[in-house]
N, C-alpha and C positions, 0 to 999 in steps of 0.2 A: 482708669487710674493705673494698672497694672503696665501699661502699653504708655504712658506717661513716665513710670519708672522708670521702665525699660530704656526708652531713648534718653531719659537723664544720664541712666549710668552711663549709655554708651558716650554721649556727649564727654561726661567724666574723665571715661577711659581714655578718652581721646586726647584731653588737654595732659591728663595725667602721665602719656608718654611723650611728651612733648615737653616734661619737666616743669608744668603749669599747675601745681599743686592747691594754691589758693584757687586760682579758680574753678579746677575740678572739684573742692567742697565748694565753694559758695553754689555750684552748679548743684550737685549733689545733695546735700542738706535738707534744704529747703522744701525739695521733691518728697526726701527722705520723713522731715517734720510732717507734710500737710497729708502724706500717706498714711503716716501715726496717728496721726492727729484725727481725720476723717474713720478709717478705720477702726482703728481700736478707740480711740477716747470717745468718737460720737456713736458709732453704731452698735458698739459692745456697751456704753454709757460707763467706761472707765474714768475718772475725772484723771489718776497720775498716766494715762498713757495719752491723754486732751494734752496737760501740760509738758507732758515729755515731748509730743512732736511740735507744741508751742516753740518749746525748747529748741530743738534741732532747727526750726525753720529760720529763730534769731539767730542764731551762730552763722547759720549758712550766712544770709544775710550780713552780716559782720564780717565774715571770710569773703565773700564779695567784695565788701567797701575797702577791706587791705589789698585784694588784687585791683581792685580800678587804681587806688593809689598810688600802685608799686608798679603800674603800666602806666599808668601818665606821665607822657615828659613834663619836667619841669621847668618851671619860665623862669626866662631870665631876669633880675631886676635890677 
């Protein structure tokens, strides 16, 4: 999981100097949530650090859906 992180962030960083903001969270987030989520909410049996990386993992997800959007050209009609 750690090494999962790890290439997240950097994937992150990546977009993030590239002035790729939404996508580096939607990248980011998600990794961020399911690491909260696994770690602390399930194997510590915290239930608010379950739904905090619940939390994080739908925003990412949402920040995803605004950069696919805002990367799609749009059709003409």
């Amino acid at each position: 999981m750690s090494l999962i992180l790890l290439l997240g962030a950097a994937s992150a960083i990546n977009k993030a100097r590239k002035g790729q903001w939404y996508t580096a969270g939607g990248i980011f987030l998600p990794i961020l949530g399911v690491g909260v989520m696994l770690f602390g909410g399930l194997e510590r049996h915290s239930p608010l650090l379950f739904w905090l990386g619940v939390a994080l993992a739908v925003v990412g997800f949402g920040v995803e859906f605004i950069a696919y959007r805002r990367t799609r050209p749009s059709v003409p009609q």
